[in-house]
C-alpha atoms as one frame of an Amber mdcrd trajectory, in Angstrom:
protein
 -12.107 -13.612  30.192 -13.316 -15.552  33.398 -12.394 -18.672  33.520 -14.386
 -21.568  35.565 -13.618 -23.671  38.570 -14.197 -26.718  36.932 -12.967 -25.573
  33.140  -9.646 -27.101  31.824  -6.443 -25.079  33.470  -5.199 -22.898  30.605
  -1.733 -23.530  30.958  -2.776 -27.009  29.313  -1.986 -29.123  32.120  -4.847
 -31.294  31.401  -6.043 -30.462  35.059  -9.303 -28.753  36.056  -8.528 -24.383
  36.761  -9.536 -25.152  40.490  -6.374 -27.691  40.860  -4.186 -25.991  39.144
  -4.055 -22.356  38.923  -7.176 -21.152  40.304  -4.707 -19.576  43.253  -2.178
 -18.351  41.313  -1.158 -15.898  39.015  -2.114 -16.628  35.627   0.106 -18.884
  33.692   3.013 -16.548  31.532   1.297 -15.753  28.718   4.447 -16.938  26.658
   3.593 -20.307  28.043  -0.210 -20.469  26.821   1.015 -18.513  23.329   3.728
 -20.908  23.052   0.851 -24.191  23.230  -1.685 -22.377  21.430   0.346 -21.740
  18.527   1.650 -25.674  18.327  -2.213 -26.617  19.119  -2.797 -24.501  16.271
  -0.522 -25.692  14.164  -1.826 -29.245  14.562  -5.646 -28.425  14.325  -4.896
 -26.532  11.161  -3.007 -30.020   9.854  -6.051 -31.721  11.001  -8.276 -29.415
   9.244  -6.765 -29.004   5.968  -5.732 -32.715   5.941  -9.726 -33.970   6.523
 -10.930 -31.572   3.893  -8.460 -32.928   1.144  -9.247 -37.099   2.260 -12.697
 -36.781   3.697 -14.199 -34.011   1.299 -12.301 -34.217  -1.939 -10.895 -31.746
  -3.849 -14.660 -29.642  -4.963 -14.726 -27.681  -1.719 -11.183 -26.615  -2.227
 -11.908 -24.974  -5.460 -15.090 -23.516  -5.020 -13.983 -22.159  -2.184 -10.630
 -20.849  -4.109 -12.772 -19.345  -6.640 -14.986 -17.595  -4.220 -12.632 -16.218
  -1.836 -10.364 -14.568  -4.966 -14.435 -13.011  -5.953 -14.430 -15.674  -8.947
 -11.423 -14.393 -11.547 -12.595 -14.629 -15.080  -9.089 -16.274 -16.085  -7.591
 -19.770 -16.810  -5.315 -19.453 -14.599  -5.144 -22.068 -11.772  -6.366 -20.820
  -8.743  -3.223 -22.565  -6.504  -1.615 -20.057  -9.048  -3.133 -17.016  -8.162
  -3.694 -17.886  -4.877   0.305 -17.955  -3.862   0.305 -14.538  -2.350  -2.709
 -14.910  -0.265  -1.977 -18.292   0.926  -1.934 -16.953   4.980  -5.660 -15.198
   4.448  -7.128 -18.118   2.570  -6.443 -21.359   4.583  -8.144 -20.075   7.538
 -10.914 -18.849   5.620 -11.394 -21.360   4.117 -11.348 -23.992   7.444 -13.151
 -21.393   9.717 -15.320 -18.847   7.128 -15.968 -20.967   3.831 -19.191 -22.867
   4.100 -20.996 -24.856   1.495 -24.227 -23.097   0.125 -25.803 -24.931  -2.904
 -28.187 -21.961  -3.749 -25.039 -20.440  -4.278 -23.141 -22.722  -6.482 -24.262
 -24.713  -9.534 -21.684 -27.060  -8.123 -22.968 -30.420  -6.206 -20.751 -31.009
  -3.212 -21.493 -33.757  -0.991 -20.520 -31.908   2.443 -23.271 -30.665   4.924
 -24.047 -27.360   3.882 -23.912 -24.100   5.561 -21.253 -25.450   7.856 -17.470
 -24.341   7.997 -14.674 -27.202   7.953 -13.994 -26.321  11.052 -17.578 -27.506
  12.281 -18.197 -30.473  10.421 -14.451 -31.980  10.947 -15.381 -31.173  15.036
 -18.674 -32.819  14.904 -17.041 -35.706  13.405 -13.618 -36.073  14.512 -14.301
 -33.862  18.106 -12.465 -36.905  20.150  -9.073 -35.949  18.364  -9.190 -32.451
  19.425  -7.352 -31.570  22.275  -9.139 -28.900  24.948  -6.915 -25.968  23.718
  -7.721 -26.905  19.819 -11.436 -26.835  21.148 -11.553 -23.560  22.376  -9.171
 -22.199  19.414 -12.193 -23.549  17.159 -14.775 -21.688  19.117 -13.369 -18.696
  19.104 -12.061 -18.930  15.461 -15.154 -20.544  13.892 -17.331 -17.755  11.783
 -15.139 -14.708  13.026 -14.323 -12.684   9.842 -11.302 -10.848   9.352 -11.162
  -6.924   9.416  -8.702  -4.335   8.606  -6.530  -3.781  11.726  -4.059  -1.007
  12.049  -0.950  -0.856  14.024  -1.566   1.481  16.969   2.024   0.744  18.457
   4.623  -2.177  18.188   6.558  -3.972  20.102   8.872  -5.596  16.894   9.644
  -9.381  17.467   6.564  -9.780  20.259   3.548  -8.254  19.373   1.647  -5.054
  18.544  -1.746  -3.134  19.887  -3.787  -3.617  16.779  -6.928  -1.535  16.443
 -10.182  -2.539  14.277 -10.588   0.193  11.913 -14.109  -1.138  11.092 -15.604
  -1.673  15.290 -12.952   0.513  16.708 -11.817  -2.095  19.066  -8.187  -2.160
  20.233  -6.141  -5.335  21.155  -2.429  -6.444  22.367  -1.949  -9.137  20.075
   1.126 -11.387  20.508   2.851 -11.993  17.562   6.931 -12.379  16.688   7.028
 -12.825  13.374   4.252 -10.356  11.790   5.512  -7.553  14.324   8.829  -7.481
  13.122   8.706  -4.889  10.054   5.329  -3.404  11.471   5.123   0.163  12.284
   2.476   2.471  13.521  -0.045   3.371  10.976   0.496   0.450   8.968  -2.368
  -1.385   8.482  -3.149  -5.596   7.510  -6.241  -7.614   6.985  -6.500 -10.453
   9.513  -8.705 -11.630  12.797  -7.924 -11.434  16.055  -8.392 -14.286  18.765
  -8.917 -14.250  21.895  -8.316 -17.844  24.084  -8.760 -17.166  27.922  -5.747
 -14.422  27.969  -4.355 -14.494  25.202  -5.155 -12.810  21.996  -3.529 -13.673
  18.440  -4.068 -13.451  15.082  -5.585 -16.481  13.019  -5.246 -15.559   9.314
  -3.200 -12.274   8.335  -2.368 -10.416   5.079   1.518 -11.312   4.141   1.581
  -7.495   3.101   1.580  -4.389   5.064  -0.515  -1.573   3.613   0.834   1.887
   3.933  -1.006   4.711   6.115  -2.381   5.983   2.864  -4.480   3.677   1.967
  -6.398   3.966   5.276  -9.024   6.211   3.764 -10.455   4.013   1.082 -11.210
   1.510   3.783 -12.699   4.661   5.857 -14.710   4.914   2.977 -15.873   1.233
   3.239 -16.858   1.577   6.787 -18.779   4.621   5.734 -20.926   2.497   3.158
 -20.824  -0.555   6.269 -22.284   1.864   9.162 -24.709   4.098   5.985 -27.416
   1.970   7.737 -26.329   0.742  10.933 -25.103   2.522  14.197 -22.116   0.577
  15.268 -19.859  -2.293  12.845 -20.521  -5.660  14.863 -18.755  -9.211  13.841
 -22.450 -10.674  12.409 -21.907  -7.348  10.526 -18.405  -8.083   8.956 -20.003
 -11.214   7.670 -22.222  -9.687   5.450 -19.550  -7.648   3.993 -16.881 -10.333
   3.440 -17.134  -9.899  -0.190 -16.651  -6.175  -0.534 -13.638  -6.538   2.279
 -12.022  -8.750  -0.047 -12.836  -7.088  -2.896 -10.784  -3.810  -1.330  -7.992
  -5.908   0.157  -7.210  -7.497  -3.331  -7.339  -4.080  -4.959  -4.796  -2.533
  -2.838  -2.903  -5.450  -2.573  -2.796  -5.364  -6.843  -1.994  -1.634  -6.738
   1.136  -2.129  -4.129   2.214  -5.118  -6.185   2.182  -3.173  -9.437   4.211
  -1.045 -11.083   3.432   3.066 -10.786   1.209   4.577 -13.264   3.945   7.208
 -14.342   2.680  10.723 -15.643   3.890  14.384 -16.054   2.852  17.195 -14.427
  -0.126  17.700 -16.352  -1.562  13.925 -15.296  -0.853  12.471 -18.563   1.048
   8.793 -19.130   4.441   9.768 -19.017   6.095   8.364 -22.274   9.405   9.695
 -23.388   9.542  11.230 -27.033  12.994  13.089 -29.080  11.927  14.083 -32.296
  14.512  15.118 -34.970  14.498  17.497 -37.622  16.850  18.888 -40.110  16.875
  22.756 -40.256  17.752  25.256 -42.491  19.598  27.621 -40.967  19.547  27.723
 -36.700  19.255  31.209 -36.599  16.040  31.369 -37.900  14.887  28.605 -36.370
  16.204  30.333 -32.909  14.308  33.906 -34.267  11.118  31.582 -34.258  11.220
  29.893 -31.205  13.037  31.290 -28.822   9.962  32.704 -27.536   8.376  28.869
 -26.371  10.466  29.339 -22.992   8.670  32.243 -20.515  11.439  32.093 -17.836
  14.295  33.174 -20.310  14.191  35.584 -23.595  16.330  35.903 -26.799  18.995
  37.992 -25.166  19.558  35.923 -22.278  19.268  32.618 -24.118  21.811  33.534
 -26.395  24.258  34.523 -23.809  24.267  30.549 -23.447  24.400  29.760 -26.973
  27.121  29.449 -29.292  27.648  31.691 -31.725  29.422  32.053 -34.727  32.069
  34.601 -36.280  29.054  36.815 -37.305  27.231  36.536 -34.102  24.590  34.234
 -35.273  23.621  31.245 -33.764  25.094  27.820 -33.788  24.047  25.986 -30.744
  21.453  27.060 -28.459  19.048  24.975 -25.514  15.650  26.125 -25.437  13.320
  25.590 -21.950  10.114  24.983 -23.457   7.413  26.229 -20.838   4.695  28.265
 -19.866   3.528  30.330 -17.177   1.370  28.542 -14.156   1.502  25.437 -12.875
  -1.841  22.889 -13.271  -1.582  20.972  -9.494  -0.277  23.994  -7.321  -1.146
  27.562  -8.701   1.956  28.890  -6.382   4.456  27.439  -8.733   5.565  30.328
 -11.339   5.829  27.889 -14.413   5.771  24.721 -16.117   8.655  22.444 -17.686
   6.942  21.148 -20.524  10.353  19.820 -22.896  13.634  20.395 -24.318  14.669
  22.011 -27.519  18.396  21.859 -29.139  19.372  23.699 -31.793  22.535  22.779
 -33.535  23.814  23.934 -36.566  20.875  21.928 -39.138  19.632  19.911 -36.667
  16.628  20.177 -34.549  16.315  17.767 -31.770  13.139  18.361 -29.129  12.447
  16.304 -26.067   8.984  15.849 -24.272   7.587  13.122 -21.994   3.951  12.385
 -23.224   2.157  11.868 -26.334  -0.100  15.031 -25.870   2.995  17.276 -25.587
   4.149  15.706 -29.083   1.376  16.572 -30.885   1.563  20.100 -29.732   5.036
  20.623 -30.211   5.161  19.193 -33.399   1.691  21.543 -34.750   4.176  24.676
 -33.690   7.206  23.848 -34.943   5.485  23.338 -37.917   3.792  25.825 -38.366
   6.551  28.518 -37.359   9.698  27.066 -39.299   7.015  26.316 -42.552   9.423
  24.652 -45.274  12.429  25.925 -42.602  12.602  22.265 -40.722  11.871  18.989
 -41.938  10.919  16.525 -39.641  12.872  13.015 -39.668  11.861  10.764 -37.245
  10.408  10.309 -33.243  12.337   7.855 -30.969   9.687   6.686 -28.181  11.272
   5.042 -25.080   9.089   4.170 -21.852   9.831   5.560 -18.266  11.316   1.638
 -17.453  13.575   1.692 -20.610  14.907   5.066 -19.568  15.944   3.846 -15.924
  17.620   0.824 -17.696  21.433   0.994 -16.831  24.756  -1.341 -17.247  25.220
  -0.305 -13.631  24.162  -2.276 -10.604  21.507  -1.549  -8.743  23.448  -0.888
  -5.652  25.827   1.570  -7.064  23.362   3.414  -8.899  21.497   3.824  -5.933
  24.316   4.814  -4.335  25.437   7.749  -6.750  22.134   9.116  -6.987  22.210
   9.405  -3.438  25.341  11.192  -3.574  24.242  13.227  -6.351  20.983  14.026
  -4.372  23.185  15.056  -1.173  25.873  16.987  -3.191  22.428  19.117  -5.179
  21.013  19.842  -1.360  24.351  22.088  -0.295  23.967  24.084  -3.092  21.949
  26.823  -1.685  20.419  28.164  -4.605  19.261  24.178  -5.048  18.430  24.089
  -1.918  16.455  27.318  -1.838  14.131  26.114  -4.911  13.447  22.844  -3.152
  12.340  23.976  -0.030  10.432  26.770  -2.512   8.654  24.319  -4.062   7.866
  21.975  -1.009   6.581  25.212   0.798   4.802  26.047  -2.122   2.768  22.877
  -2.487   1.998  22.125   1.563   1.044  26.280   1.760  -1.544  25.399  -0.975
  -2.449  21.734   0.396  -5.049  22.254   3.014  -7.390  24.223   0.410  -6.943
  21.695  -2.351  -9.026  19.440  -2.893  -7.678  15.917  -2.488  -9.645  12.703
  -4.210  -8.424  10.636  -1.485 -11.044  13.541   1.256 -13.531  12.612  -1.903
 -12.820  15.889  -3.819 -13.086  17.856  -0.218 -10.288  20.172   1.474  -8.253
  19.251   4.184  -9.970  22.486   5.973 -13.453  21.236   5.109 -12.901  17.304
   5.666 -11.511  17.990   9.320 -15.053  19.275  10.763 -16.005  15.284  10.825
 -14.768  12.306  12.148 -14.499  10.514   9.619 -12.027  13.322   7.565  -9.788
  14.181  10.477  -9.165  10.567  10.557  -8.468  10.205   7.112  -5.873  13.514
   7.429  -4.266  12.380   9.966  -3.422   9.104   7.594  -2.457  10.943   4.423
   0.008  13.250   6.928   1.326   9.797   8.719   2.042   8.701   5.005   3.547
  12.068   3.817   6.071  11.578   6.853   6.721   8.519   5.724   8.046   9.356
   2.227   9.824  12.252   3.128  12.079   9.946   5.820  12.634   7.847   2.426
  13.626  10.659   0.297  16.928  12.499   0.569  15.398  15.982  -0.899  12.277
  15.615   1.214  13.917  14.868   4.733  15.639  17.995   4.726  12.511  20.102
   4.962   9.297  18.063   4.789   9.110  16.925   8.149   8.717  20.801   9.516
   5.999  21.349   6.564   4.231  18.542   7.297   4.400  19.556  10.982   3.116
  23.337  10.012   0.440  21.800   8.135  -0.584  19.726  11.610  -0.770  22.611
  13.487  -2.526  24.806  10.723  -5.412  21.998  10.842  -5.379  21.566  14.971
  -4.140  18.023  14.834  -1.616  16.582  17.354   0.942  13.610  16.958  -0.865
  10.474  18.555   1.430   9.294  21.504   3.350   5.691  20.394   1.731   3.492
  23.168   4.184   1.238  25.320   3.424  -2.402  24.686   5.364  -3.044  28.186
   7.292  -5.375  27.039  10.804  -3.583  26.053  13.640  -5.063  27.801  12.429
  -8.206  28.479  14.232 -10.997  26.978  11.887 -13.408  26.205  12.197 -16.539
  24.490  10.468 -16.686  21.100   8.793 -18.789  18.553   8.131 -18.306  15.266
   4.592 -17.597  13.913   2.720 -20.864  12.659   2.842 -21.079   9.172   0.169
 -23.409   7.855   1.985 -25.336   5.190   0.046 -23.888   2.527   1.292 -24.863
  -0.563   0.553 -28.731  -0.418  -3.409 -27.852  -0.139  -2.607 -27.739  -4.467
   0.066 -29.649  -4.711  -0.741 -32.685  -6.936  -3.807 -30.824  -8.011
């Protein structure tokens, strides 16, 4: 950005450029970060504090209402609006404007005018010549999705606009801390003379994965227009929102659990008293495709006459649903003992099923007693800690992987389902395969973010970092896609000093409310 002879110095000595630093290098851009952020700190006071005692409190909650797209609860919106405190303040001071063919409520504030505006029109003596500029380059800008392109943690990252394309260095210490490549946040960048910052970010950073619904948004943004411009972004504030709050609801959630055949994973045992386990053996011994009679009952315990006492039946079939180079399916547990019958499957649909044939194979034979229903989060309940139940499962995990016949299924299975992946067709490619959705743009893009999550996972799981990393590689190369080179920010090594990110004092815009 040029900057004028006669234009205010932007190292904020108060002097003009052309008596200050017109002949010298430009002023450390630590320096100008360093007054920008405390000038916007103060203008954001200012801002907040004029709409509260100059406006009232009506602005505040229609613009609550319309920035969380107008909840249908009765809920307080300072309630709901506690995660998304560091998106809505500037929204509301630089984006929110007053419409009253909008609104059946009467607000005496000059319409179609942000805070931000009015409070400068007004007030424009008590702002300072960086708080000016910060206005000017704030005022109207909406925010975008931005992903992380390379970071520099505890300075700043290269941010790129997934919606215009546009890349920026951003300086930033505290949001750049946990950031890594790939990730991806809702805010807008700022650029005063040479510095660029964000005004307004997401407090939560959304995984690589989710990068292709918001693909799919700029799809349905550029459907009638060549190129994604800022005026453009305004027009679609609502429907950015809308996809920002429905991610941010599905990462703050808790899984939708289900089995292998996509149904809600709810644990049942079912118990019945038998008449006699060998017969009830005779009769089903036949539910489990990967072992027969003989070679179950060289696990089963017999009695003096050679019948059977105990015995564990694999209930399963042949094929698997979600990867058709998978021999079989798991689908529950059966135990015979002595006059007992106790069967174990985890979903209501398997129930119904297994109930209808044990029924109508043991006739009179078994009489069923009762079902004892627990839910995926009551079965992870445990009197041990946390920490040392994470801890033995890890050991478990790393104990299972030198087995080698363990180790051999895993890396089996894993092989099994990335050999199948790029001809499936994935929901998140809109029902296309990774081999057709990589002729366009817009698919290798979206790929390349499902891959960057898959990595992600698998250096998070103990049985996946032993062999997904090379599959997911393989799968790269099978496609013709490349590793994108981490970018240098530059700035490693340098010990600079640093300041943490404003923080806008939120929470008193509702307190007393």
């Amino acid at each position: 950005m040029k900057i004028g002879r006669n234009a205010p110095c932007p190292c904020g000595s108060g002097k003009k450029y052309k008596k200050c630093c017109l002949n010298k290098t430009k002023p450390p851009v630590d320096l100008l970060w360093r007054r920008l952020g405390d000038a916007h700190d103060r203008l954001m006071d200012q801002l907040t504090d004029f709409a509260r005692n100059s406006l009232g409190e009506l602005p505040l909650l229609a613009a609550a209402g319309e920035f969380l797209l107008w909840p249908e609860t009765d809920e307080n919106p300072g309630d709901l609006m506690i995660d998304h405190m560091q998106l809505f303040v500037p929204w509301f001071v630089f984006n929110w404007m007053y419409d009253p063919d909008e609104t059946d409520i009467l607000i005496e504030m000059p319409p179609h005018q942000t805070i931000a505006q009015i409070y400068a029109d007004k007030h424009g003596k008590k702002l300072d010549d960086l708080q000016k500029r910060l206005i000017d380059a704030a005022n109207g800008r909406p925010y975008s999705f931005l992903e992380v392109v390379s970071c520099n943690p505890g300075t700043g990252f290269y941010l790129k606009d997934i919606f215009t394309g546009t890349e920026e260095e951003v300086i930033e210490n505290q949001g750049s801390e946990n950031a890594k490549p790939g990730d991806v946040l809702l805010g807008r960048i700022v650029q005063v003379d040479h510095v660029v910052m964000l005004v307004g970010c997401s407090s939560t950073l959304i995984p690589p994965g989710w990068k292709t619904a918001i693909i799919d948004l700029r799809r349905l943004i550029m459907a009638e227009n060549q190129q994604v411009s800022t005026r453009l972004l305004n027009d679609y504030d609502y429907e950015t929102r809308e996809l920002y709050f429905q991610i941010f609801n599905s990462l703050n959630s808790p899984p939708q659990m289900q089995n292998t055949d996509g149904e809600p994973l709810l644990f049942h045992t079912l118990y019945y008293d038998i008449e006699d386990a060998q017969s009830a053996f005779d009769h089903l011994a036949d539910l489990s495709v990967v072992e027969d009679a003989a070679s179950l009952r060289q696990g089963a315990t017999l009695n003096e006459n050679g019948d059977i006492v105990r015995v564990e039946i694999s209930w399963c079939r042949h094929g698997y649903k979600k990867n058709k180079n998978l021999d079989n399916t798991i689908l529950g547990r059966l135990v015979i003992d002595k006059h007992k019958l106790t069967v174990e499957v985890n979903s209501e649909a398997r129930t119904k099923i297994i109930r209808q044939t044990i029924e109508k194979r043991l006739g009179t034979g078994a009489k069923y007693k009762t079902t004892k229903i627990q839910s995926p989060e009551a079965m992870m309940k445990d009197d041990r800690s946390p920490e040392s139940a994470g801890k033995e499962e890890r050991l478990n995990q790393e104990e299972l992987m030198q087995i080698p016949e363990i180790r051999e299924h895993v890396e089996k299975t894993l092989a099994a389902h990335w050999d199948g992946w790029i001809d499936r067709h994935i929901p998140a490619l809109n029902n296309q395969t990774p081999m057709q959705a990589i002729k366009t743009a817009d698919g290798r893009e979206k790929i390349e973010a499902l891959l960057l999550d898959a990595e992600r996972h698998s250096a998070n799981d103990m049985v996946m970092r032993t062999v997904g990393p090379e599959m997911i590689d393989d799968i790269r190369r099978r496609l013709g896609l490349d590793k994108a080179p981490v970018a240098d920010t530059g700035n490693k090594g340098k010990d600079k000093k640093k300041k943490e990110a404003p923080h806008y004092k939120q929470l008193k815009l509702f307190d007393d409310s």
